[in-house]
C-alpha positions in Angstrom: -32.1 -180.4 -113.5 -34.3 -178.1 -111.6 -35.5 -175.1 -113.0 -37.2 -173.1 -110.2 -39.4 -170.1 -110.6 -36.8 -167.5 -108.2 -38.5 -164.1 -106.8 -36.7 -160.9 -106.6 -34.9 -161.9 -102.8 -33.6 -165.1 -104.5 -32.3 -163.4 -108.0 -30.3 -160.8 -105.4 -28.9 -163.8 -103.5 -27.7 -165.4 -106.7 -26.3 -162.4 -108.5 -25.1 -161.5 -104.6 -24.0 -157.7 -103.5 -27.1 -156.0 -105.2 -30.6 -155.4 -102.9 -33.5 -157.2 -103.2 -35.0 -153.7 -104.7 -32.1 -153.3 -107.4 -32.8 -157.2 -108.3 -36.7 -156.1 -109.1 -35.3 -153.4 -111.6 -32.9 -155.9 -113.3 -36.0 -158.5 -113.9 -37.9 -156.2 -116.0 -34.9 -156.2 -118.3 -34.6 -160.3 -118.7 -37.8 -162.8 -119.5 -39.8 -162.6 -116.3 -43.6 -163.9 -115.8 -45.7 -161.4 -113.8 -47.8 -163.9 -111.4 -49.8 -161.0 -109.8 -53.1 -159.7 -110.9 -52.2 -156.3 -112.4 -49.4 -154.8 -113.7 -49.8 -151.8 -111.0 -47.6 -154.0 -108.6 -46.4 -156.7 -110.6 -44.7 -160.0 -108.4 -42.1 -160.7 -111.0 -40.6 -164.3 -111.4 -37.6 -165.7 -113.4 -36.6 -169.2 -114.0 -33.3 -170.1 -113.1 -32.2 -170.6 -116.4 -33.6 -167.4 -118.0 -31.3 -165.7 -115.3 -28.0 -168.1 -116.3 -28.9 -167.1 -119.7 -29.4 -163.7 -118.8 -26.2 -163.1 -116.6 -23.5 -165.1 -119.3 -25.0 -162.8 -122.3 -24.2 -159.6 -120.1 -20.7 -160.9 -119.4 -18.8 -158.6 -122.2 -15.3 -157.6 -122.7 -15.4 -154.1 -122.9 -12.3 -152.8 -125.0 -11.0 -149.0 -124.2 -12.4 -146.2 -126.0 -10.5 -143.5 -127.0 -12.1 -140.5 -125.4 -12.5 -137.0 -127.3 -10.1 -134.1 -126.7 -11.8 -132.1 -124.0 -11.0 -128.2 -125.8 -9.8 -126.0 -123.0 -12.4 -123.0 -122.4 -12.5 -120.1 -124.5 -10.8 -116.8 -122.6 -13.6 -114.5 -122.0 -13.9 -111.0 -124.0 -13.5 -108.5 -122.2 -15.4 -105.3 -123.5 -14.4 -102.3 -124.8 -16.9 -99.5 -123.7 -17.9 -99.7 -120.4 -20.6 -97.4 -120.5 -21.4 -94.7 -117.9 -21.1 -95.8 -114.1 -19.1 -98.8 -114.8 -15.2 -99.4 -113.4 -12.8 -101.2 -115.9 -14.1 -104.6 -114.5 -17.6 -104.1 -115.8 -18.5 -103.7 -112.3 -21.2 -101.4 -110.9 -19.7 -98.0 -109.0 -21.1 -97.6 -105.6 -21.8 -93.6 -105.2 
C-alpha cells in the first residue's frame, strides 16, 4: 500500500468540507514533518496513514452532559435614601 506524503490542499480534499487553510491548522495538531527551511512558514506534510490514524482516534461518542442549573438573576436593591436632587428612581432631576 501507498503511503504518500499529502500537503495541506490534499488533507482538506480527504477530510472534505474544511479549507485548505483550516486543514494547515488541523496538521499542527497530528504527526506532521515540516519540509521547509524554518519554522517562520513551515510547509507541513502528513502521511496518509498518520491522517487515517489521526481521523479514527478523533471519531468519539460523545454522551450528553447534564448541564448546571443556570440561577435566575438576583432582583436588584433598590435604595433607600436617595440623597438630595435625586427622584425615587435614583435618577438625576433636571432644574
Amino acid at each position: 500500500m501507498e503511503n504518500p506524503l499529502m500537503d495541506k490542499y490534499q488533507v482538506a480534499e480527504h477530510i472534505g468540507g474544511i479549507t485548505p487553510r483550516s486543514a494547515a491548522r488541523l496538521m499542527k495538531t497530528m504527526p506532521c514533518i515540516n519540509m521547509g527551511r524554518s519554522e517562520a512558514r513551515p510547509r507541513l506534510r502528513v502521511y496518509r496513514s498518520d491522517l487515517l490514524i489521526w481521523l479514527e482516534q478523533r471519531k468519539v461518542i460523545r454522551a450528553a452532559v447534564a448541564r448546571p442549573e443556570i440561577k435566575p438573576a438576583r432582583p436588584r436593591i433598590k435604595k433607600s435614601a436617595y440623597g438630595e436632587g435625586m427622584d425615587a428612581d435614583g435618577h438625576v432631576l433636571r432644574r
